[in-house]
DOTORTI-390754 format. One record per residue: residue in three letters; x, y, z of N, C-alpha, C, CB in turn. Coordinates in steps of 0.2 Angstrom, whole numbers, plus 5000, padded with zeros to 4 digits. Each point is the difference from the previous one (the first is absolute). Glycine has a CB too. Layout:
<atoms>
ALAXYZXYZXYZXYZ;...
</atoms>
This chain:
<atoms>
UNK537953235275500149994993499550044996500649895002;UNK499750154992499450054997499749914996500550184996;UNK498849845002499949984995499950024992499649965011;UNK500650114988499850014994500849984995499050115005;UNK500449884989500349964994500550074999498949904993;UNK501550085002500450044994499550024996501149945000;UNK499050104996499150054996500549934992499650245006;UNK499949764991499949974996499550014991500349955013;UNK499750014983499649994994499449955002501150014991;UNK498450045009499349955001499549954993499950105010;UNK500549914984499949964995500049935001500550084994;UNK499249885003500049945003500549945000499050044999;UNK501449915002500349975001500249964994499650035009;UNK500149964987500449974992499950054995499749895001;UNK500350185001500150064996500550025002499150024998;UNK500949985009500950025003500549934999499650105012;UNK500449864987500349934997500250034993499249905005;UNK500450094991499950034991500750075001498149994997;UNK501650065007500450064999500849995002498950075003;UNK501449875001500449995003500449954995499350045011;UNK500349904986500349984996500350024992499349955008;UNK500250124989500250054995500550035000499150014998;UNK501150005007500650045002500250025008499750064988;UNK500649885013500350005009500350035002500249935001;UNK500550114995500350065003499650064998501149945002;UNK498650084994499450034999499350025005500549954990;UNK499449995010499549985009500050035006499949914997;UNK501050085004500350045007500050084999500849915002;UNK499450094993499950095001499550034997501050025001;UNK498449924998499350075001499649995006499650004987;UNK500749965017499849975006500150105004500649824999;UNK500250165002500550045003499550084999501349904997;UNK498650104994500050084998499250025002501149994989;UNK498449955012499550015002499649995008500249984987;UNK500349985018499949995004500650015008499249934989;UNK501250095008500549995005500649975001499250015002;UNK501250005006500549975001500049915002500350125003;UNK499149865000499849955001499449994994500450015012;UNK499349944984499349985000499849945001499950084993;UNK499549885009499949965000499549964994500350045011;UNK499749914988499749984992499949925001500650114992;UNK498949875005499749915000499949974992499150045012;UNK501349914987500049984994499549925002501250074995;UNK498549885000499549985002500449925004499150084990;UNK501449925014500449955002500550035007500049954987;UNK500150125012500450035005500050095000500749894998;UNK499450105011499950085000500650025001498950015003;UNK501450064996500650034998499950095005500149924983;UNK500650075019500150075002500550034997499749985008;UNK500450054987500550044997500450055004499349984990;UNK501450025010500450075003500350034994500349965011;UNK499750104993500450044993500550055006498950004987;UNK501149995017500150045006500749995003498949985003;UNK501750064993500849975005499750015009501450064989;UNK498349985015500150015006499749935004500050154997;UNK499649814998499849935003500349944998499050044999;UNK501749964997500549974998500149965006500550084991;UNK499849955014500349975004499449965007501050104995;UNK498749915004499349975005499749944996499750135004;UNK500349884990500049934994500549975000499350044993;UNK501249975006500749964999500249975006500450074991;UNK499549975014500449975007499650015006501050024996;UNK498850025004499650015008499349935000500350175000;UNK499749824995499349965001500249924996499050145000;UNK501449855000500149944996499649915004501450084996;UNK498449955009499949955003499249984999500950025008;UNK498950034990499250005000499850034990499850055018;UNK500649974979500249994994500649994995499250045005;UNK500749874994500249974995500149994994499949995005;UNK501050024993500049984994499749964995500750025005;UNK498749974991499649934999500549994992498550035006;UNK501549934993500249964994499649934995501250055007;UNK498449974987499649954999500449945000499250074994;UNK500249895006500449915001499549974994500449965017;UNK500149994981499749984992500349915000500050154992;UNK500049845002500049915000500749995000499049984992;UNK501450105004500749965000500250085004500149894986;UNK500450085018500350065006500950005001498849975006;UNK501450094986500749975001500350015004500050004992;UNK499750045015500650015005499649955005500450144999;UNK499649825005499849945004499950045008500749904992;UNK500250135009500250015007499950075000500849905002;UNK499150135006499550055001500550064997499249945012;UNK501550044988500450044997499950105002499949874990;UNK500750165010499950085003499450044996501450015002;UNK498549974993499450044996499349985002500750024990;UNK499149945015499649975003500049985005499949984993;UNK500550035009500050005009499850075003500949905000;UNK498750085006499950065005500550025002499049985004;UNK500850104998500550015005500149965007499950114994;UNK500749905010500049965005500750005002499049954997;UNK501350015006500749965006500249964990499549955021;UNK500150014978500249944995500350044996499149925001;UNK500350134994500050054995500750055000498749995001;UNK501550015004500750075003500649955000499350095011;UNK500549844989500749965000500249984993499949965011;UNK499450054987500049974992500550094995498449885001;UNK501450165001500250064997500750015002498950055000;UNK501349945005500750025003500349974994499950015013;UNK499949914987500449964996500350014993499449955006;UNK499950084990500150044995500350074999499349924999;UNK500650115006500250065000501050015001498650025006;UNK501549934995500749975001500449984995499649985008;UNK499949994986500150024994500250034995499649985005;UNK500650085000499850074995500850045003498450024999;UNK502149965004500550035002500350044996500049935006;UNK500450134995500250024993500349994996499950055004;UNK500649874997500449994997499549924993501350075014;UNK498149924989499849964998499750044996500049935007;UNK499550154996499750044993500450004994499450085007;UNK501449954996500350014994500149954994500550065007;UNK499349884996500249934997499250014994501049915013;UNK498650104991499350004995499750044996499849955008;UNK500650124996500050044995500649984992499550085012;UNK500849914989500449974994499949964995500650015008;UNK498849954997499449944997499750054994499549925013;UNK500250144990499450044996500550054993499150025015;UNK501349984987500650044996500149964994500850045010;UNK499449884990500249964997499349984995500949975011;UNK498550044993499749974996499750064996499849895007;UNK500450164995499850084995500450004996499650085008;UNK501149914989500549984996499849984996500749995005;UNK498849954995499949954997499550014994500449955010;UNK499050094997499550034996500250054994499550005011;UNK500950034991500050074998500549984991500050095015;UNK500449844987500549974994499449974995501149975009;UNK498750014994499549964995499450044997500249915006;UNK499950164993499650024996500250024993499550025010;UNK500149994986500450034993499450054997500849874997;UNK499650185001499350074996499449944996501150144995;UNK498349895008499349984997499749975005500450004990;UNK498949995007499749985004499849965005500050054994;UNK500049925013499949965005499450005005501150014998;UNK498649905003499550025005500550025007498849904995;UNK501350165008500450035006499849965005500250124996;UNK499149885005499649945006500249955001499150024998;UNK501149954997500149934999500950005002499049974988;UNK501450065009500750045002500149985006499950104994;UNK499649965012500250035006499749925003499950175001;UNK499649814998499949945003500649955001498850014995;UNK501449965000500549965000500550025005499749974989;UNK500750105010500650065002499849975007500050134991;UNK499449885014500050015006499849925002499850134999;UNK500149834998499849915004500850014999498749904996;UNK501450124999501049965001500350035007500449994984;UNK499450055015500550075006499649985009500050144987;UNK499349825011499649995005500449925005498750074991;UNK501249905001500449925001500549985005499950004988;UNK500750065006500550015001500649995007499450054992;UNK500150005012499850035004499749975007499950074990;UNK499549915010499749955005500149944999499250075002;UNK501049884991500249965001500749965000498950034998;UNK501350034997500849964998500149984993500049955012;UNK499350054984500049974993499350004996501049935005;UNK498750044990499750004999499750054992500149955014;UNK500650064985499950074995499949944993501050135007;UNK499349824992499649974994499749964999500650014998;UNK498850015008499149985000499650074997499949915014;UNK500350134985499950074999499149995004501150034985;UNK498750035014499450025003499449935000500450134996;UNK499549855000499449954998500149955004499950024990;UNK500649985013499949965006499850025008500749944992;UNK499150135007499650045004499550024999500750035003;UNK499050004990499650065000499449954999500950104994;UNK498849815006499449985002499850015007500049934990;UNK500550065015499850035007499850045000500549995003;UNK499950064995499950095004499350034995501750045005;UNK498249924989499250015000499549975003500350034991;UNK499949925010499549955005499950055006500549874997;UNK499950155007500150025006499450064998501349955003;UNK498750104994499850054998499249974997501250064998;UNK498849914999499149964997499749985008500449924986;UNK499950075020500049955004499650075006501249874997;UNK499150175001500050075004499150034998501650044998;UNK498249944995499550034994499349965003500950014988;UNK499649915013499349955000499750015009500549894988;UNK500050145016499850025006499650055002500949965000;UNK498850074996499550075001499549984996500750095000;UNK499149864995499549964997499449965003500949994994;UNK498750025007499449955000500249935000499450084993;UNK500449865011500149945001500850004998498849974998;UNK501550065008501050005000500049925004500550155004;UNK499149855002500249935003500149944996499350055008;UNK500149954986500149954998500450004993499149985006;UNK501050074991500849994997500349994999499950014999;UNK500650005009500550015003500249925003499650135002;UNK499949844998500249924998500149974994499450005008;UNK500450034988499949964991500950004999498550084992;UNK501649865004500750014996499850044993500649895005;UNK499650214996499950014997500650034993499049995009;UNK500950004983500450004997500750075001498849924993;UNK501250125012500450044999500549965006499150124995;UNK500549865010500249975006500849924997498250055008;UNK501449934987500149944998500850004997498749974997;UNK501150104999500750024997500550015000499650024998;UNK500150045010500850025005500249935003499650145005;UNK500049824996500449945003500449964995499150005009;UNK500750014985500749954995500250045000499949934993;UNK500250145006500450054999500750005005499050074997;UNK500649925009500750035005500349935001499450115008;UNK500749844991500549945001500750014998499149944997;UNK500850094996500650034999500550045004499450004992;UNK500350055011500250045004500249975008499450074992;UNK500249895009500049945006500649964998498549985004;UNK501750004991500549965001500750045000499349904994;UNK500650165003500750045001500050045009500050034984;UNK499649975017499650045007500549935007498150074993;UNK501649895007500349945001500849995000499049964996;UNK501150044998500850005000500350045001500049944995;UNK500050105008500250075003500149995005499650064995;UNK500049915010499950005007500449965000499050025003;UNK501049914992500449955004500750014998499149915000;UNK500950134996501050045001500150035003500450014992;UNK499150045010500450045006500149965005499450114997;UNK500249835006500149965005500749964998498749995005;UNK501450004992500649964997500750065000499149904991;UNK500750165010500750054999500250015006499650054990;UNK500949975009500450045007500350095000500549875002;UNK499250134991500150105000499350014998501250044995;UNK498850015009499250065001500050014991500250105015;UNK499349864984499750054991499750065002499549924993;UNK500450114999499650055002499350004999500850064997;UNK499149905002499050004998499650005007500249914989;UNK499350095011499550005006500049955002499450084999;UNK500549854997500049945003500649975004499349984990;UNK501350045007500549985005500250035007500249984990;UNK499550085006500050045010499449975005500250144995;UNK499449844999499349955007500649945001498250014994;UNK501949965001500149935003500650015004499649944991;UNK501050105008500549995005499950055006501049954991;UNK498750105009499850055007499849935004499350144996;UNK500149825001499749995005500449925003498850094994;UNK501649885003500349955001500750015003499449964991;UNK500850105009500550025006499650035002501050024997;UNK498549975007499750035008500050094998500749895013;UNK499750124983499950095000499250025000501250024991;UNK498149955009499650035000499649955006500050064988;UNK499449985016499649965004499449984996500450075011;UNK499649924982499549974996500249924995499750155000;UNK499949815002500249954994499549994998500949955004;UNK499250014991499649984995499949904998500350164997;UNK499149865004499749935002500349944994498650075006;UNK501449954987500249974994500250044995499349915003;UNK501050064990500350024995499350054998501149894997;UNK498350095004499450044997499850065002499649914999;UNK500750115009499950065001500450034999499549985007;UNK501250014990500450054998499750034995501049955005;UNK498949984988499950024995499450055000500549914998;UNK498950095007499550044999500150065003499549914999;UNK500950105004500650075003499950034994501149965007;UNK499350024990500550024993499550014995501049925002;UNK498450054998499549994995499650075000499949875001;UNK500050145008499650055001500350084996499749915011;UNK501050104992500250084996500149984994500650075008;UNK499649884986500150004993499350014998500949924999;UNK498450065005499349994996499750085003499849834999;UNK500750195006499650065002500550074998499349915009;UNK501250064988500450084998500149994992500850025012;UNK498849934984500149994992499850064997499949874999;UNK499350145001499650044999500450085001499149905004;UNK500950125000500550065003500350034995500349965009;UNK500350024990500650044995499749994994501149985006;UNK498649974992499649974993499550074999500049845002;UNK499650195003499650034999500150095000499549885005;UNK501050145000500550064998500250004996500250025007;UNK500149944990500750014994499650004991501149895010;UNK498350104993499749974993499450084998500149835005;UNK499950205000499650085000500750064999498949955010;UNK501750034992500650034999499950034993500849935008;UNK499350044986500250034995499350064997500849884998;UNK498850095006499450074999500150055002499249955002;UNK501050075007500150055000500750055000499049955003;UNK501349994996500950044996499750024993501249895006;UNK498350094992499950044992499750075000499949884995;UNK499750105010499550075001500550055004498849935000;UNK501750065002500450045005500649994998499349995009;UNK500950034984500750004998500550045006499649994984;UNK500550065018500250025004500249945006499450124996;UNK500349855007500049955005500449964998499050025005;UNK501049964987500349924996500950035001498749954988;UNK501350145011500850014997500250005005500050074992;UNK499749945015500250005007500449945003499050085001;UNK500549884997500249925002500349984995499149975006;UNK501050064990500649984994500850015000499150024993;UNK500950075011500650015000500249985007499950094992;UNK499849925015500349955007500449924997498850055008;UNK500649904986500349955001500850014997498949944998;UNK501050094995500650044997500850025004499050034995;UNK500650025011500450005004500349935004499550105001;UNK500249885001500049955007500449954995498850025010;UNK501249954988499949934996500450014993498649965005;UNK501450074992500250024994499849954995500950075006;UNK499849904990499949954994500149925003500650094990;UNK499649935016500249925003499349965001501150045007;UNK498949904995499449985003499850015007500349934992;UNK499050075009499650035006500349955006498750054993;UNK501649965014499949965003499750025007500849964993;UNK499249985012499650005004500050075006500149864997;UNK500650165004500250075003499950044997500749975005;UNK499150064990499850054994499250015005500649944985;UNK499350035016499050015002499950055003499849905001;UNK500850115006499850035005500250104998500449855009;UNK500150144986500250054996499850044995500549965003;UNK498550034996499550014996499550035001500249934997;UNK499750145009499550015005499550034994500850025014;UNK499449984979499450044998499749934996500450144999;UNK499949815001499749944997499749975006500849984991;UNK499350025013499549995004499150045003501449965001;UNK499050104996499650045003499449994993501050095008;UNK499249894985499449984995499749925004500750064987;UNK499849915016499749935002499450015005501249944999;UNK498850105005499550045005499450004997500850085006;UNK499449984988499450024999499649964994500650125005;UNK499949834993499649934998499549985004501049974996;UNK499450015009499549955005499650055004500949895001;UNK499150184998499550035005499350004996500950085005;UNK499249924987499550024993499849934999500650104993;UNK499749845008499949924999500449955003499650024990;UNK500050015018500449945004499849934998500050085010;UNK500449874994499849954999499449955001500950045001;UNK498949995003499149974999499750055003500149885000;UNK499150154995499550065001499749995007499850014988;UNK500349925016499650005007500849945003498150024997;UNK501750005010500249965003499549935002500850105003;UNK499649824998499649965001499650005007500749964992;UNK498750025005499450045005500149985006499149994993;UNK500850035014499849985006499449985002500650065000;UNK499249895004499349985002500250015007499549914990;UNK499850145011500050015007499349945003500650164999;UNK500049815007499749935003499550015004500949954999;UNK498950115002499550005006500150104998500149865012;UNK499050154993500150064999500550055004498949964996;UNK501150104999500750045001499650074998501249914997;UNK499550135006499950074998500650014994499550045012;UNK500750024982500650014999499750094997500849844996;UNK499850195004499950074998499250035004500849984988;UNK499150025016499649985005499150004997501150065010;UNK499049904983499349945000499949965002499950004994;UNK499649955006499949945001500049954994499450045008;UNK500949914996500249954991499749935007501650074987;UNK497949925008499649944999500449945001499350064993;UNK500649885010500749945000499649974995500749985013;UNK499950004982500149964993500050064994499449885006;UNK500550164996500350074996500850014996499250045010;UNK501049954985500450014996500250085001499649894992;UNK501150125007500250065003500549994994499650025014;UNK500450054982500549994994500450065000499249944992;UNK501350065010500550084998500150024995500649995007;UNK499150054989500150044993500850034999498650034999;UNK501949945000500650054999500050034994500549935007;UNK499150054988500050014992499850095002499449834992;UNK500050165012499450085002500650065005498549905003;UNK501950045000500150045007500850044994499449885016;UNK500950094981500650034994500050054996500349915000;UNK498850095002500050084993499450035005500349954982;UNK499650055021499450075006500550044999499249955012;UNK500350124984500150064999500350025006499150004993;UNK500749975013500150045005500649985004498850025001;UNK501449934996500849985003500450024996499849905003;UNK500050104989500950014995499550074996500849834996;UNK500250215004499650044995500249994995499950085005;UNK499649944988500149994994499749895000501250154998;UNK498249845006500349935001500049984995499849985009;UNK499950034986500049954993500550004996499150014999;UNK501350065002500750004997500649945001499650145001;UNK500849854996500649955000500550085000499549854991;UNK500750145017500450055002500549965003499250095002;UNK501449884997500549975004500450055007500049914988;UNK499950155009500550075003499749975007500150134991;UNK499249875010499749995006500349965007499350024991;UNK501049935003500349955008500750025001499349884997;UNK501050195001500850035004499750055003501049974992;UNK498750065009500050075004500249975006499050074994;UNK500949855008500450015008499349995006501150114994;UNK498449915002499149995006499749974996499650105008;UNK500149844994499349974999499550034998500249945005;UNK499650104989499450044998499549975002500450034992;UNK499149915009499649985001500049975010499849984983;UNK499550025019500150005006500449915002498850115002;UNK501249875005500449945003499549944996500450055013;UNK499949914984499649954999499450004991500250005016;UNK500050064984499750014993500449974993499750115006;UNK500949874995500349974994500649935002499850154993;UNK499549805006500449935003499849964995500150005013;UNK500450014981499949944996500149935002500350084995;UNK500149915010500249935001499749985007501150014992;UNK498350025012499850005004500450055008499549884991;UNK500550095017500450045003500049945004499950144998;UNK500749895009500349965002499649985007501050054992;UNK498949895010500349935000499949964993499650005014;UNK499850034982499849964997500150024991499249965012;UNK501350074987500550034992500149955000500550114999;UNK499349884996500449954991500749985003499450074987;UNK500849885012500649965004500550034991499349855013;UNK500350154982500550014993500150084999499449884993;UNK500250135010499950105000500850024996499250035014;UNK501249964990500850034998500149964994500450025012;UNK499549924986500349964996499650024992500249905011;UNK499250124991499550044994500450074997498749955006;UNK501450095002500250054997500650004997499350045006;UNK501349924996500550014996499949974992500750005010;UNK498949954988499849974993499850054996499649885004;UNK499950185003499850054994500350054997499149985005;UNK501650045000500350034999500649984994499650045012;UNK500649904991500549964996499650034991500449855012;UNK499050124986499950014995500050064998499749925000;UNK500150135002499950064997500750035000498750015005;UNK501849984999500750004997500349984997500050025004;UNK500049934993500349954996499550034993500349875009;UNK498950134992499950014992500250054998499149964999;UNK501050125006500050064997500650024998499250015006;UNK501449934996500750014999499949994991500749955015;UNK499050014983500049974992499350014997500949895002;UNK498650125001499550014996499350065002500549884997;UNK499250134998499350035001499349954997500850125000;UNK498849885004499649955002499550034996500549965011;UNK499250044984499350064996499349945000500950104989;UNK498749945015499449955001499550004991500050045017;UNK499849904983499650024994499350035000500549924997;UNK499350095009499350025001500350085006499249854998;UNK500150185000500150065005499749975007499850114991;UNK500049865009499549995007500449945004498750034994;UNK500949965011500549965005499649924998500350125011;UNK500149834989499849924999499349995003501149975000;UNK498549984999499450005003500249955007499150014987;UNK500749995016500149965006499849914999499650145006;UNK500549824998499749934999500649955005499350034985;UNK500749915013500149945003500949984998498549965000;UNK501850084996500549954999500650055002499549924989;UNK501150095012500650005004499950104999501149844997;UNK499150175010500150074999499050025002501450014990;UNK498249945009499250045000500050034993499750035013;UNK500549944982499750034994499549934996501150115000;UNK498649924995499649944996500349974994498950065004;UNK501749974995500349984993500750064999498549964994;UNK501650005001500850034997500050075000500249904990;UNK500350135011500150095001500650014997499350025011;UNK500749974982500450064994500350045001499349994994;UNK501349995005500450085000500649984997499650075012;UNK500649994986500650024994500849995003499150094994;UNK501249905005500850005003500450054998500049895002;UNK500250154999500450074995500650025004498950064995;UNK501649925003500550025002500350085004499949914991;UNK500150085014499950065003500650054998499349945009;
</atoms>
């Protein structure tokens, strides 16, 4: 086994903290632009290996899962309990738990959820009126309902607020994990922790009664809870589930881990359809075509290859999250053939790896033409928004049609004009932004 590190920043440790905290996805690519495909780097609590590398993708994601682990901070209040697919290792267990869900997803159920995302892009797109709107606030709501909808069966008149103290918790919980005395905060009942837990009751009592109708029904719903509960109660899977708590925490897991997502594309869309009026008329006349004056529906989606092709290049420019959740390698290892230290945090930069010069051309440009030529411009593994497979986002498909669903639905009736030239500042609330993001509605 070599012993040499990954080349690194020899500043000292609460100055690379400082630099990391001023700007995170900023941090990764001076990392990247000063140091490499790999670097290694020490904050004053933990030490970190950075990739920026698709050709180590697959050696991190799968080849080495045994010796590098998913880690996920633990704190006072823990709204998932059960080790649930977004937390479980891979394995025999892990492969029975995916099938289950993967099962899920039949075509005749996508169609049913894509219809979910259609339905709730109608809605969106109905309830606007010319002038000005926080759109953040919009697409937030637009997608718990379509998210709800969807994985649970209901829940659309809790509207977001009975999510959004979570999935900042979750995110603060991620912050206070790279901090100086984590151990011991991580016990405290602390006020962000306190909130998501009144928060989510709400949602627990509708989460609940879902389950207990689907066990009371005798036709297949469409939601994802009902496929857990009656797959697994007609023997159709080799997976069960211990109580009503693991289902729910199923369920909890892709709502809290695909909210963010479409919230976070859909909400940069109107920037660059403004700067790229060509690209807005494009995706204006397909919907035109496809869809005409009627309402959007769920078979429309598949009939959008250039709306999709803006959806791509959404989530290539602001995928759903700038790193993937870290790895802790449990002992010592090799990867991209370094040494990585055991208890070494290992972070995949997808935010870095979606714009290398040396993958995309024009990469800062917002080019959607890119994703029809028919080849993957950038090399294997260079553009995984939603991670790869064993271990891709179980909502991956469900995100992309919400992101699609809207960007057809608005373009059919509106144009979207941002109030600012610049892109929203980044921060803690739905989508990772820090506040309301203005924009105009204008009738297209």
């Amino acid at each position: 086994m070599t012993n040499q590190l990954p080349p690194g920043p020899s500043e000292g440790k609460l100055k690379t903290m400082r630099r990391m905290m001023d700007d995170y996805i900023g941090f990764f690519h001076w990392l990247h632009d000063n140091y490499g495909d790999m670097v290694y780097f020490e904050a004053p609590t933990s030490r970190h290996c950075a990739v920026f590398n698709a050709d180590v993708v697959e050696e991190l994601l799968v080849e080495k899962t045994d010796v590098l682990k998913v880690l996920h901070p633990r704190t006072s209040f823990e709204v998932m309990q059960a080790p649930c697919l977004a937390r479980m290792p891979a394995g025999e267990e892990q492969g029975r738990l995916k099938d289950l869900l993967r099962s899920a997803f039949t075509p005749e159920r996508t169609g049913a959820l894509k219809q979910v995302a259609a339905d709730e892009a109608n809605r969106l797109a109905g309830g606007l009126e010319e002038g000005t709107v926080d759109f953040r606030e919009r697409l937030e709501r637009f997608t718990f309902n379509a998210l709800t909808m969807s994985i649970i069966g209901g829940g659309r008149e809790l509207g977001p607020e009975a999510a959004l103290p979570t999935l900042k918790a979750v995110k603060l919980n991620f912050i206070l994990f790279a901090m100086p005395g984590y151990s011991l905060l991580r016990k405290l009942p602390l006020p962000h922790d306190m909130k998501a837990r009144k928060a989510i009751r709400a949602l627990d009592e509708v989460t609940y009664a879902s389950i207990a109708a689907a066990r009371s029904s005798d036709t297949n719903g469409t939601s994802l809870i009902s496929h857990l509960v009656q797959a697994t109660e007609r023997g159709d899977s080799d997976w069960s589930f211990g109580d009503d708590s693991e289902i729910r925490d199923e369920a909890y897991g892709m709502i809290f881990g695909a909210l963010d997502g479409p919230v976070h594309a859909l909400t940069h869309a109107p920037f660059h359809l403004n700067w790229n009026p060509e690209v807005r008329e494009r995706l204006e006349a397909e919907v035109t075509q496809v869809v005409g004056d009627r309402p959007l529906a769920g078979d429309d989606l598949d009939r959008l290859p250039y709306t999709h092709a803006v959806c791509k290049e959404l989530l290539r420019l602001h995928p759903p999250a700038p790193l993937l959740v870290p790895r802790e390698a449990v002992e010592d290892t090799t990867l991209g053939g370094y040494f990585i230290p055991k208890g070494t945090l290992v972070d995949l930069a997808i935010h870095v790896m979606h714009r290398r010069s040396d993958y995309w051309e024009d990469h800062e440009a917002f080019r959607p033409d890119r994703w029809l030529t028919g080849s993957q411009e950038c090399p294997r593994n260079g553009f995984i928004p939603f991670s790869i497979k064993p271990k891709e986002c179980g909502g991956g498909d469900l995100a992309t049609a919400i992101i699609v669903s809207a960007l057809a639905a608005l373009a059919q009736r509106w144009r979207m004009e941002p109030e600012s030239d610049e892109f929203p500042p980044s921060g803690l609330d739905a989508g990772a932004f820090s506040g309301a993001v203005p924009a105009t509605a204008r009738i297209a």
